[in-house]
LUMFI-565651 format. One record per atom (N, C-alpha, C): z, y, x. Coordinates in steps of 0.1 Angstrom, whole numbers, padded with zeros to 4 digits, always signed. Atoms other than C-alpha are relative to their C-alpha. Layout:
// residues N
ZYX/...
END
This chain:
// residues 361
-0003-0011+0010/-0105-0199+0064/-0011+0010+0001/+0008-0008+0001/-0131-0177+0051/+0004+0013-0008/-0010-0010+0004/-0120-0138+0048/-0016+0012-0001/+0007-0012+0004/-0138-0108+0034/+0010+0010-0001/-0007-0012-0003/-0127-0079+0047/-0005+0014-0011/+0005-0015+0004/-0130-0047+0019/+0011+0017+0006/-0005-0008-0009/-0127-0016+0041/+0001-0002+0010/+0001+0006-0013/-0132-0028+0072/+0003+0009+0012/+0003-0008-0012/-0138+0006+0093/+0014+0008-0003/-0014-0009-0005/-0103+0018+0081/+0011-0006+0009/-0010+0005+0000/-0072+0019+0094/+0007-0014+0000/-0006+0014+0002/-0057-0015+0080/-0010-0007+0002/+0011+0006-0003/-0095-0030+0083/-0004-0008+0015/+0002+0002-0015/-0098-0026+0120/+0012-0007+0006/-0008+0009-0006/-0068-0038+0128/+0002-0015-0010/+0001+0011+0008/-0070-0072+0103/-0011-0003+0007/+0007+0007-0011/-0102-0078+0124/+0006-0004+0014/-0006-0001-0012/-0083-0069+0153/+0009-0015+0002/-0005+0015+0002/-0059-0103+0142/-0007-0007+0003/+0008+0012-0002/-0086-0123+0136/-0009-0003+0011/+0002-0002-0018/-0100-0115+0168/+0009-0006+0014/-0007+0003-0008/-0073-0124+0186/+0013-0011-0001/-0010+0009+0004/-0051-0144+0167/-0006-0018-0004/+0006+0012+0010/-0073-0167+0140/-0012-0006+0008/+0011+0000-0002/-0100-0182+0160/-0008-0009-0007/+0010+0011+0011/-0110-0207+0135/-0006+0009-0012/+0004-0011+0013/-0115-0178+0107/-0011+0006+0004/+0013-0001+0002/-0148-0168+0095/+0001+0012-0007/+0000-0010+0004/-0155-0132+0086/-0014-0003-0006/+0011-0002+0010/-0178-0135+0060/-0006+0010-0007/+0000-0016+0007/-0179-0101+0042/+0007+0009+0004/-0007-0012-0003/-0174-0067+0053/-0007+0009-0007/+0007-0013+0009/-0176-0033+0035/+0003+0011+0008/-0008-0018-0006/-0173+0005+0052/-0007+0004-0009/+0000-0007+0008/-0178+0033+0041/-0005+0013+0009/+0010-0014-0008/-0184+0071+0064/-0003-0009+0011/+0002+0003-0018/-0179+0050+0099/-0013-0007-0001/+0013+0011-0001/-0216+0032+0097/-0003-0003+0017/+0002+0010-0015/-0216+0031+0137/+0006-0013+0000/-0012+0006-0002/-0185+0014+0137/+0002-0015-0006/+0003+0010+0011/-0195-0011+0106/-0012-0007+0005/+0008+0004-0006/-0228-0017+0124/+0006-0005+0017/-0001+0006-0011/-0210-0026+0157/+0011-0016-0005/-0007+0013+0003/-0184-0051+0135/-0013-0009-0003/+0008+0015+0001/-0213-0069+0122/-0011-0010+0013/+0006+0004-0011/-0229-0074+0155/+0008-0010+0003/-0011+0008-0013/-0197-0091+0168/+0006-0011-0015/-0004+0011+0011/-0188-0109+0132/-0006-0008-0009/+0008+0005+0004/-0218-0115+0117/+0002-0009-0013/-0003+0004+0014/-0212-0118+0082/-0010-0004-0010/+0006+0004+0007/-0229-0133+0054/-0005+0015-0010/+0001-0007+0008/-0226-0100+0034/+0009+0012+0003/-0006-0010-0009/-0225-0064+0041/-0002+0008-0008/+0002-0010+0012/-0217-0036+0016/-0002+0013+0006/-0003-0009+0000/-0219+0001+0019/+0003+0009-0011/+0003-0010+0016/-0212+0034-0010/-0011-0003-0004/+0013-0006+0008/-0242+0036-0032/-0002+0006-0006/+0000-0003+0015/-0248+0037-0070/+0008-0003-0006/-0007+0008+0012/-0223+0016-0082/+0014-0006+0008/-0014+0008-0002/-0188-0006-0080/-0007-0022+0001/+0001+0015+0002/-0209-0041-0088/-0004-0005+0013/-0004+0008-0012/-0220-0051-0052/+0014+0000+0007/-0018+0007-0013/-0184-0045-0037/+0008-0008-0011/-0005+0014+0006/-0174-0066-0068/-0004-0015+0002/+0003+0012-0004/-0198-0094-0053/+0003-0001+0011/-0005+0005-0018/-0184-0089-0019/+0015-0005-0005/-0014+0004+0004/-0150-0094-0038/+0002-0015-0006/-0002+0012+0002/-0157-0125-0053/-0015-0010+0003/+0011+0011-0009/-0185-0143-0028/+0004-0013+0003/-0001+0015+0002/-0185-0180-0035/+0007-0006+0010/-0010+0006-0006/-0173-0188-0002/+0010+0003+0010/-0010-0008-0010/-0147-0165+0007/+0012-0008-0004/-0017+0004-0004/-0108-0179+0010/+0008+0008-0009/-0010-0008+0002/-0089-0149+0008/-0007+0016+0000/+0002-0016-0003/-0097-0110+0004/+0011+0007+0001/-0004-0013-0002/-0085-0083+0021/-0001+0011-0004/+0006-0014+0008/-0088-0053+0000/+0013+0012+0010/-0004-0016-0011/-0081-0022+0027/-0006+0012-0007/+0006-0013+0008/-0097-0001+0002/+0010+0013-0007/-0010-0010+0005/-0082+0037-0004/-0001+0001-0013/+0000-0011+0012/-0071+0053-0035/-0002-0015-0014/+0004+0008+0009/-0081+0037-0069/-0015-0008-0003/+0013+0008+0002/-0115+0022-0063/+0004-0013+0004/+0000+0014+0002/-0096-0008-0053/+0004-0007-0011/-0004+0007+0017/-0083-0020-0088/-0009-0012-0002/+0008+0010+0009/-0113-0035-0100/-0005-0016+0010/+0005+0011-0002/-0125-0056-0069/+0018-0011+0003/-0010+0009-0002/-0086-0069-0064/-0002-0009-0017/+0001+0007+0007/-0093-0078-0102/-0006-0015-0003/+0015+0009-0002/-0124-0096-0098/+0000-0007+0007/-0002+0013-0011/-0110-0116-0066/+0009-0007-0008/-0012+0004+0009/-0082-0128-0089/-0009-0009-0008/+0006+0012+0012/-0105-0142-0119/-0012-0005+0011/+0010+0008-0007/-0128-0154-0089/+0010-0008+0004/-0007+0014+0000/-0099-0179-0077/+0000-0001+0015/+0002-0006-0013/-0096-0157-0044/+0015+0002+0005/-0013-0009-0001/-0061-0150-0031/-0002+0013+0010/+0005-0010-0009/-0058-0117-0018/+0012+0008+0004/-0008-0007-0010/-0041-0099+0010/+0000+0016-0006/-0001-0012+0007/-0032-0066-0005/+0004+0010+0010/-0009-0014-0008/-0029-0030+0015/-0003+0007-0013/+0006-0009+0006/-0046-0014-0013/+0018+0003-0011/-0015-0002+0003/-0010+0000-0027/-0006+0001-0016/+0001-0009+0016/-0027+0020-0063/-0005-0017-0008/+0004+0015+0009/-0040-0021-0075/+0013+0000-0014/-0012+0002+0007/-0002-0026-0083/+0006+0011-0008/-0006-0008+0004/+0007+0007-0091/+0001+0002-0014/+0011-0007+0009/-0019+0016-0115/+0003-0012-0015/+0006+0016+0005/-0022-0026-0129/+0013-0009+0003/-0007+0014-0006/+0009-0045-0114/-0001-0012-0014/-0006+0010+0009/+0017-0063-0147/-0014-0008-0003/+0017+0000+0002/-0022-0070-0155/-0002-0012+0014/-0003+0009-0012/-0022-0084-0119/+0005-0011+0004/-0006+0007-0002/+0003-0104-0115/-0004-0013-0012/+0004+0009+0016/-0004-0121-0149/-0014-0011+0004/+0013+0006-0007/-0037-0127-0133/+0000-0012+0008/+0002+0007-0015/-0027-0142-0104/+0009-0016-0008/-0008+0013+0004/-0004-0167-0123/-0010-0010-0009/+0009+0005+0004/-0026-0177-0143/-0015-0006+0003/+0007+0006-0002/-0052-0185-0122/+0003-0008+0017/+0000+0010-0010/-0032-0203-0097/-0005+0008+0017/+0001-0004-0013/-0038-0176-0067/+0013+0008+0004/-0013-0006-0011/-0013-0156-0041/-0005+0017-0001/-0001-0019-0007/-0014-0113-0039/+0010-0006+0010/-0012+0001-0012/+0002-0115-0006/-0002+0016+0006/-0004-0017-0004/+0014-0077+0004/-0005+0000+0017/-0002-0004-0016/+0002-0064+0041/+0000+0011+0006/-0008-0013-0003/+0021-0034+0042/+0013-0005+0007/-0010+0006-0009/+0051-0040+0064/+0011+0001-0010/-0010+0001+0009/+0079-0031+0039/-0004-0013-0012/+0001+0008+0009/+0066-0056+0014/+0000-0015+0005/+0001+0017-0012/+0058-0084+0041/+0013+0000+0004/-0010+0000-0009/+0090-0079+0053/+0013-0008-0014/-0002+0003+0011/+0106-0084+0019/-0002-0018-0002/+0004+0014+0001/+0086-0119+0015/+0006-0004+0009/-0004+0008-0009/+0097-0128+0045/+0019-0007-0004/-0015+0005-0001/+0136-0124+0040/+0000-0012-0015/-0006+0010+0009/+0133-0144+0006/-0005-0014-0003/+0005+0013-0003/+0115-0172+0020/+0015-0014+0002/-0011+0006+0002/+0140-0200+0012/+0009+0003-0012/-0007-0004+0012/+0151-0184-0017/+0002-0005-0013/+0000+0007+0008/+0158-0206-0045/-0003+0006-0014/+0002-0012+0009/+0157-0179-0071/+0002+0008-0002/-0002-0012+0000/+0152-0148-0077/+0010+0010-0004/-0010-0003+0010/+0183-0148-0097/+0012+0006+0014/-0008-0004-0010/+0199-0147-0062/+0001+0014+0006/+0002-0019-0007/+0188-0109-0054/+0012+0009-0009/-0011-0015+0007/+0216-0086-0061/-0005+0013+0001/+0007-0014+0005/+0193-0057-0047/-0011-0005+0012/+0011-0003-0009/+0158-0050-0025/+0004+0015+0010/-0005-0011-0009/+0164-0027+0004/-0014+0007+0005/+0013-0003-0010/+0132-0005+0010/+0000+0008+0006/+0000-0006-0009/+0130+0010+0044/-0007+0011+0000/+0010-0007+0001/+0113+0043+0047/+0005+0014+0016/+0002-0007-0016/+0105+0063+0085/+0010+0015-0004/-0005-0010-0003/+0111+0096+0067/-0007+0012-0001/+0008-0007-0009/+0081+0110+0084/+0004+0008+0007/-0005-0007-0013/+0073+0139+0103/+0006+0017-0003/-0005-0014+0008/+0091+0166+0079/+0013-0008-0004/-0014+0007+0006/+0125+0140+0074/+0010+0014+0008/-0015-0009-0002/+0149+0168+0095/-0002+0014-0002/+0002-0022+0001/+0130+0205+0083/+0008+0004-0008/-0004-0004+0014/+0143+0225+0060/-0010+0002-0008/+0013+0001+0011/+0123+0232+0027/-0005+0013+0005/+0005-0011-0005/+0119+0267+0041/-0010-0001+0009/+0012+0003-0013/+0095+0251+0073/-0006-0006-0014/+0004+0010+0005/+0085+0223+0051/-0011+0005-0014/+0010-0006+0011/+0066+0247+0024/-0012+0008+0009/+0007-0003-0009/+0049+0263+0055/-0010-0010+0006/+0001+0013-0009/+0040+0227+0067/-0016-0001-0003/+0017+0004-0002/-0001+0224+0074/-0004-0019+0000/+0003+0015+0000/-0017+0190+0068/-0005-0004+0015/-0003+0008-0012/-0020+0186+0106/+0012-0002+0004/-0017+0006+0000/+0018+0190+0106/+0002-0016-0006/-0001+0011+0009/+0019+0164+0079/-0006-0014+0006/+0005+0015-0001/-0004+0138+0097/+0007-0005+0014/-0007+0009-0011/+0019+0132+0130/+0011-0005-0005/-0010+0009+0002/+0035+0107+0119/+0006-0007+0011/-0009+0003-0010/+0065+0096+0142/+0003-0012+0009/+0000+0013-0001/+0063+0060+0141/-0015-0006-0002/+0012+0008+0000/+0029+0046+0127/-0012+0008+0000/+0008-0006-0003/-0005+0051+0130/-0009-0003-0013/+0008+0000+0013/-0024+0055+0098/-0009+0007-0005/+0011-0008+0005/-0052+0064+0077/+0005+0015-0007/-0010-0009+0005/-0046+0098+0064/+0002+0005-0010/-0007+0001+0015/-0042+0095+0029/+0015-0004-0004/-0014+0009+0006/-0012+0073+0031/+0008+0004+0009/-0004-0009-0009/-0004+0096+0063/+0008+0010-0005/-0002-0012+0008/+0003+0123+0036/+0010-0005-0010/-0006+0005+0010/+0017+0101+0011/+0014+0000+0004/-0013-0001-0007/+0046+0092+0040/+0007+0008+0001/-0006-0014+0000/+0052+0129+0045/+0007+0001-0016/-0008-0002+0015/+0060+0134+0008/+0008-0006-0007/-0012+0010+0008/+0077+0104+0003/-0009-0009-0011/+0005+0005+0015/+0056+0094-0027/-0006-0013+0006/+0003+0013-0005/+0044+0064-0003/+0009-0009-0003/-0014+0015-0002/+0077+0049-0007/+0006+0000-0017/-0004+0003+0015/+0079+0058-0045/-0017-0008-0003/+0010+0012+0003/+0043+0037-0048/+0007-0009+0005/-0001+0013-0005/+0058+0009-0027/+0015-0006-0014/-0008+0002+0012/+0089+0010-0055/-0006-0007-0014/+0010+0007+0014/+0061+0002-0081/-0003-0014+0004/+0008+0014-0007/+0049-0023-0061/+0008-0010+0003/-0010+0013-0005/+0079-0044-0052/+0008-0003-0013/-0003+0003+0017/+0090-0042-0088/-0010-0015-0007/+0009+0012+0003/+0059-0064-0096/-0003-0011+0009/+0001+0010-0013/+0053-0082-0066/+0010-0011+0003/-0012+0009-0001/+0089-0099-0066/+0009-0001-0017/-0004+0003+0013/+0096-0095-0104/+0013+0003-0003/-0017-0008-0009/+0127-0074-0096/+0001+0010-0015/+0002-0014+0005/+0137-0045-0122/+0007+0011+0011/-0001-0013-0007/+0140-0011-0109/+0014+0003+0012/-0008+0001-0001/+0175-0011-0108/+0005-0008+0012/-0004+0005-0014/+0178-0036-0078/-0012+0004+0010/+0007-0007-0011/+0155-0017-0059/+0003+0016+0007/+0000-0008-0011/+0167+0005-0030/-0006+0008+0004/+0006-0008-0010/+0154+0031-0011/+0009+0005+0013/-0009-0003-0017/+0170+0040+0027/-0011+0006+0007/+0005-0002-0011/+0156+0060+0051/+0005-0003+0015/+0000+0007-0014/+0154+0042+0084/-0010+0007+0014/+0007-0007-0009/+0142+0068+0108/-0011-0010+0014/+0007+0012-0007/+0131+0037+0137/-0007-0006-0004/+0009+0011+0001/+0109+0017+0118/+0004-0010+0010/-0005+0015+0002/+0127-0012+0129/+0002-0008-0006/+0002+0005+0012/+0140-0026+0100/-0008+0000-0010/+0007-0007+0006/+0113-0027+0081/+0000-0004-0016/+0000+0000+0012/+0129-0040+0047/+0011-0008+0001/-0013+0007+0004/+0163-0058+0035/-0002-0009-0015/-0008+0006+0014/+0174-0083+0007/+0013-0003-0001/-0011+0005+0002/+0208-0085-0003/+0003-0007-0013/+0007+0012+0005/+0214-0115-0016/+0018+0001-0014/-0012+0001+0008/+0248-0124-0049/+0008+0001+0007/-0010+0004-0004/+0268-0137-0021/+0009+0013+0004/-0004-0012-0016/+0266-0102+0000/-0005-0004+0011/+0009+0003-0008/+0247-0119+0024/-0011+0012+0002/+0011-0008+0002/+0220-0095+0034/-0013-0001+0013/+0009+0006-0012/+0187-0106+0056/-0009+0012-0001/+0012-0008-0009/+0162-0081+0072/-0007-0007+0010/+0009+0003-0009/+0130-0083+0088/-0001+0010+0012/+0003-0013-0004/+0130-0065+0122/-0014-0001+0007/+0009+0004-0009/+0100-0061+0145/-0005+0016+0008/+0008-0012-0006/+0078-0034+0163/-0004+0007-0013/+0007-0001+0010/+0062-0008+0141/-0018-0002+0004/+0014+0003-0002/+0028-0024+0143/-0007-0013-0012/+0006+0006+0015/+0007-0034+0108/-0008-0014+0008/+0008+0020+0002/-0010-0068+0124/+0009-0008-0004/-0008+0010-0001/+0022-0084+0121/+0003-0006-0014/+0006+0004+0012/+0021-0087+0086/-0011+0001-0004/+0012+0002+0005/-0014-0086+0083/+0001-0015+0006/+0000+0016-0012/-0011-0119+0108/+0006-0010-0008/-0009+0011+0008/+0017-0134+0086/-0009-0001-0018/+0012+0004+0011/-0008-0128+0053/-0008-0010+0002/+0012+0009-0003/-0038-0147+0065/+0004-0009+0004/-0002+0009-0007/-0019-0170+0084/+0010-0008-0015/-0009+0007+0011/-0005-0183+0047/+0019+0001+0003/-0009+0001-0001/+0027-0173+0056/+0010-0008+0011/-0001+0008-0009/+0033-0194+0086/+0006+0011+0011/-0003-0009-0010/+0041-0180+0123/-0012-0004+0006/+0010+0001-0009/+0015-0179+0147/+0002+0005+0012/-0002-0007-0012/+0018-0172+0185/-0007+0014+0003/+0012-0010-0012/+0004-0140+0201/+0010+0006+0007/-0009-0010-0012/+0008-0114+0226/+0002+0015-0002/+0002-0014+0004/+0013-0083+0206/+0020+0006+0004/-0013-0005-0009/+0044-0059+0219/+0013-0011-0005/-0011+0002+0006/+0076-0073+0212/+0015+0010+0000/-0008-0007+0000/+0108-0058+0200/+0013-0002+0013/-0009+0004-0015/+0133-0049+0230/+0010+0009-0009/-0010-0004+0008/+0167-0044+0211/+0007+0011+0011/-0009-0011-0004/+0185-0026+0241/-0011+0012+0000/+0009-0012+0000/+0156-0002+0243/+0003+0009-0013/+0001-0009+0013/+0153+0006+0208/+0010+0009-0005/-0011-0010+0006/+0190+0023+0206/+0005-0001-0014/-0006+0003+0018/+0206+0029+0172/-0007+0000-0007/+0004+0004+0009/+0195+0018+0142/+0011+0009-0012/-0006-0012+0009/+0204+0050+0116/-0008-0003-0014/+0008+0002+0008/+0199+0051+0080/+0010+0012-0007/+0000-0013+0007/+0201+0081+0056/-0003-0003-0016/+0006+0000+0011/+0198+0085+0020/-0014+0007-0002/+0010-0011+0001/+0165+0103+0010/+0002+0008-0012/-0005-0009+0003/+0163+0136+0000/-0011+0006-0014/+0012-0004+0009/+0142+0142-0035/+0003+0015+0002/+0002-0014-0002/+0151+0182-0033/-0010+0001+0008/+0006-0009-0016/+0131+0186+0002/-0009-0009-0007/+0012+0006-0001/+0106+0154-0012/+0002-0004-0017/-0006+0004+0013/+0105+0156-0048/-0013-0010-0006/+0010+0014+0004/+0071+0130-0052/+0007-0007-0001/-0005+0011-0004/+0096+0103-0044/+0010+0003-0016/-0010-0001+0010/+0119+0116-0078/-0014-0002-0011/+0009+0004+0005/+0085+0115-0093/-0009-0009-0006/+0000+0011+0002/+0077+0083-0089/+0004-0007-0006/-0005+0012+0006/+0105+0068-0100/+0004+0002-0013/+0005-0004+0010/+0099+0089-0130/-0005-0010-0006/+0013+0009+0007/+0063+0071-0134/+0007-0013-0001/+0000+0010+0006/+0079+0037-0132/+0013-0003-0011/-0007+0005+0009/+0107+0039-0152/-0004+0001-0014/+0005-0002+0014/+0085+0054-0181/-0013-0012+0002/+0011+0016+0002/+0055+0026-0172/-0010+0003-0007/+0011-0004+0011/+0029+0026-0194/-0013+0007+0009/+0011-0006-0007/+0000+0046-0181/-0001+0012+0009/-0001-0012-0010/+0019+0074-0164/-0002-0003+0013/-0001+0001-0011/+0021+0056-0134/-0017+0001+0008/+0016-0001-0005/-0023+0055-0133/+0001+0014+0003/+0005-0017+0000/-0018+0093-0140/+0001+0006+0011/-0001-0009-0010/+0000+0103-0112/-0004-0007+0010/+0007-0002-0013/-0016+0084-0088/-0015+0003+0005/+0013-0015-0006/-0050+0101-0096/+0004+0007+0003/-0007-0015-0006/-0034+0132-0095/+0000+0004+0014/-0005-0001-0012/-0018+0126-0064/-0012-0001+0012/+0012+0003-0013/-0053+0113-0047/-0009+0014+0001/+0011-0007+0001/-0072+0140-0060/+0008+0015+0008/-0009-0014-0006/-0038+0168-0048/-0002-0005+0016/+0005+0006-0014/-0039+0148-0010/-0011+0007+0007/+0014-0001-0006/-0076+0151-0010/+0003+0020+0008/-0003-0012-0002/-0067+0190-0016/+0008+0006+0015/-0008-0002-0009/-0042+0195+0007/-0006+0000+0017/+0006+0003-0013/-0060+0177+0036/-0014+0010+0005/+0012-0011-0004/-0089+0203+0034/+0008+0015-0002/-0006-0016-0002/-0062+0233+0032/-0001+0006-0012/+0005-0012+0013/-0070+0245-0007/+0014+0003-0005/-0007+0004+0004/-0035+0234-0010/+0013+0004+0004/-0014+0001-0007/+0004+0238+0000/+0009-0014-0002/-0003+0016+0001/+0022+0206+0009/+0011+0003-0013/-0005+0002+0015/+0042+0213-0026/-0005+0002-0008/+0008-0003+0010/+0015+0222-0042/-0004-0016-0008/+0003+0017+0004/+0009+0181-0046/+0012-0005-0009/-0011+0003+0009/+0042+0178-0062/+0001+0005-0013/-0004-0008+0014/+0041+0205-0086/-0013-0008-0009/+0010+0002+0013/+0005+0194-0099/+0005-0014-0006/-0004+0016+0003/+0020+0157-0102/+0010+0007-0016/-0011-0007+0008/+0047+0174-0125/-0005+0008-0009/+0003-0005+0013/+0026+0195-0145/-0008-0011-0008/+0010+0011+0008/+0003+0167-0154/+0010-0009-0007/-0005+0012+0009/+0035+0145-0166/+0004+0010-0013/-0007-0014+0009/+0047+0180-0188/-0012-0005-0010/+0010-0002+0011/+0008+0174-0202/-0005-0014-0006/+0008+0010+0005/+0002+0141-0206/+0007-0015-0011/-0002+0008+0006/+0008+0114-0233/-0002-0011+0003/+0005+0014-0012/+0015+0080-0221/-0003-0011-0011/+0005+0010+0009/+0000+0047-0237/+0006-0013+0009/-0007+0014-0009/+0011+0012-0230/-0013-0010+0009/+0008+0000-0009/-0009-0005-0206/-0009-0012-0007/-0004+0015+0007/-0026-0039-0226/-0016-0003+0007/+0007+0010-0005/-0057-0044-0202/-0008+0022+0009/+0007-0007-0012/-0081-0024-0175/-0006+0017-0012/+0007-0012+0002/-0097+0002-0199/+0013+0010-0008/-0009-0015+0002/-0064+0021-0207/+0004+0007+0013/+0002-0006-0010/-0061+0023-0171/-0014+0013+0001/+0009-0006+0001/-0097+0037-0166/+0002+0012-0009/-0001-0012+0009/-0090+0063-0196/+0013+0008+0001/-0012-0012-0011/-0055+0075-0177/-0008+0007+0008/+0002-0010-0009/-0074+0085-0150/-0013+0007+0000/+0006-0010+0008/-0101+0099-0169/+0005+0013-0005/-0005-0011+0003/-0079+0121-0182/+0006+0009+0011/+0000-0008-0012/-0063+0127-0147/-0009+0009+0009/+0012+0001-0005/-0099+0135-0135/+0000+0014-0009/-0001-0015+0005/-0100+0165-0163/+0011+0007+0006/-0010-0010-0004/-0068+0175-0159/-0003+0007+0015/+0001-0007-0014/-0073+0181-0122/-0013+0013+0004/+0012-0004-0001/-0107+0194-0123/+0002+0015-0008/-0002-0008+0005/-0094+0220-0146/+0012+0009+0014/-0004-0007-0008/-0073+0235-0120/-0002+0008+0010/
END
């Protein structure tokens, strides 16, 4: 198996090497891309020795030839925000299947995507834990007709028990200790506000072909469970495990299969109760937001998640108050007119317009 890692020096990057390092030893890292870390990118290719090595430049067209390099397998698109769209497109009509963290692909594009993938006979396989976790339970699933609902797990973060009165005071180093996982700190922020788990709602809608309507939300403070299906019968299967992202990165690349290793394992009497909460849009109102954007569809859902990348960015440099990312999400749907989605350049001209709108602020 030959794997092109895009994003390599983040977060989900390093640890998908970190698998293949320790798990895959027949797999060939062929292509890697970073981005600020260049030590870091310069010490992977030392040790992986790839055929093909991107950095930022001028342009999007070499990380689209790192996306569809003749003899790659599978891509991993670890790439933040919306600059991954185009090369998850481009692995798709290259006849690539691709391991998915990049969450805004589906958001922005699911139907575009998936259409894609059917059509040319490849796999989006999810390697976010709530979505891997999902695939997992409906493996054996005869059809999808059998889902009565999707159960998606969410930590909470590290503002699930403040009141809104702390919680408007809350600093983006508040915001980035996250309780449970360890992440980049875009999607660090996203957790805090919830609006991580109103993208993964977009995304499991398309990904499993589900409407809205059998899609769940629960807050599961442990990250143990890290996703449910309940099935017509009443039956209801969960995936549990550690919270640690190789394990569906591991079950991606590995086609789905099991593979041995020696990464923690879950110790049930340790882990204590397993509690679950409704969540609270008042205290996290991105997450009422969201499911705003998908129930209207169309091109709102590109809007707000420029918005939201470009409010984040804000926030994380202090220009901002952690509600300040909600309200602008919220004035931008007050201003914007939505279009139906019927290929990549009404995307592009949503978040064009996101791009003024914001800039105007």
């Amino acid at each position: 198996m030959n794997i092109a890692v895009l994003g390599a020096t983040g977060s989900i990057g390093t640890q998908t090497l970190d698998v293949v390092r320790t798990c895959l030893p027949r797999a060939r890292v062929k292509v890697l891309t970073g981005y600020r870390n260049i030590p870091l990118l310069d010490s992977l290719v030392k040790e992986f020795e790839p055929e093909l090595v991107w950095v930022p430049d001028d342009g999007e067209d070499k990380l689209i030839a790192c996306a569809t390099h003749p003899d790659i397998d599978i891509v991993v698109n670890a790439l933040v925000g919306k600059a991954g769209l185009r090369p998850t497109l481009a692995a798709i009509k290259a006849g690539k299947d691709v391991a998915l963290a990049n969450k805004e692909s589906l958001v922005t594009a699911g139907e575009l995507i998936m259409k894609l993938a059917s059509e040319h006979g490849v796999r989006v396989v999810p390697i976010d834990s709530e979505h891997s976790a999902i695939l997992q339970c409906l493996q054996g699933c005869n059809d999808g007709n059998d889902v009565e609902k999707i159960i998606l797990t969410a930590s909470g973060g590290p503002f699930r028990t403040w009141p809104k009165e702390r919680i408007e005071k809350a600093t983006a180093a508040d915001a980035l200790r996250h309780p449970n996982w360890s992440m980049g700190p875009k999607i660090t922020i996203d957790s805090a506000t919830l609006m991580n788990k109103g993208l993964e709602l977009i995304e499991a809608k398309w990904l499993f072909d589900q409407p809205l309507s059998k899609i769940e939300i629960l807050v599961h403070p442990q990250s143990i469970i890290h996703s449910m299906v309940q099935f017509v019968d009443g039956a209801v299967m969960a995936q549990l495990g550690m919270p640690d992202m190789r394990l569906p990165i591991l079950y991606a690349l590995a086609g789905s299969t099991r593979v041995a290793n020696d990464f923690p394992r879950l110790d049930f009497l340790a882990a204590g109760d397993l509690t679950f909460e409704a969540p609270d849009t008042n205290r996290f109102p991105c997450l009422a937001l969201a499911k705003h954007a998908a129930e209207v569809g169309g091109t709102l859902p590109a809007v707000m998640n420029a918005v939201n990348e470009w409010a984040v960015g804000q926030f994380l440099q202090d220009k901002i108050d952690f509600y300040g990312i909600s309200a602008l999400i919220a004035e931008a749907f007050g201003s914007y007119t939505v279009r139906e989605v019927t290929g990549l350049a009404d995307i592009r001209e949503a978040e064009a317009w996101a791009e003024e709108f914001v800039q105007k602020q």
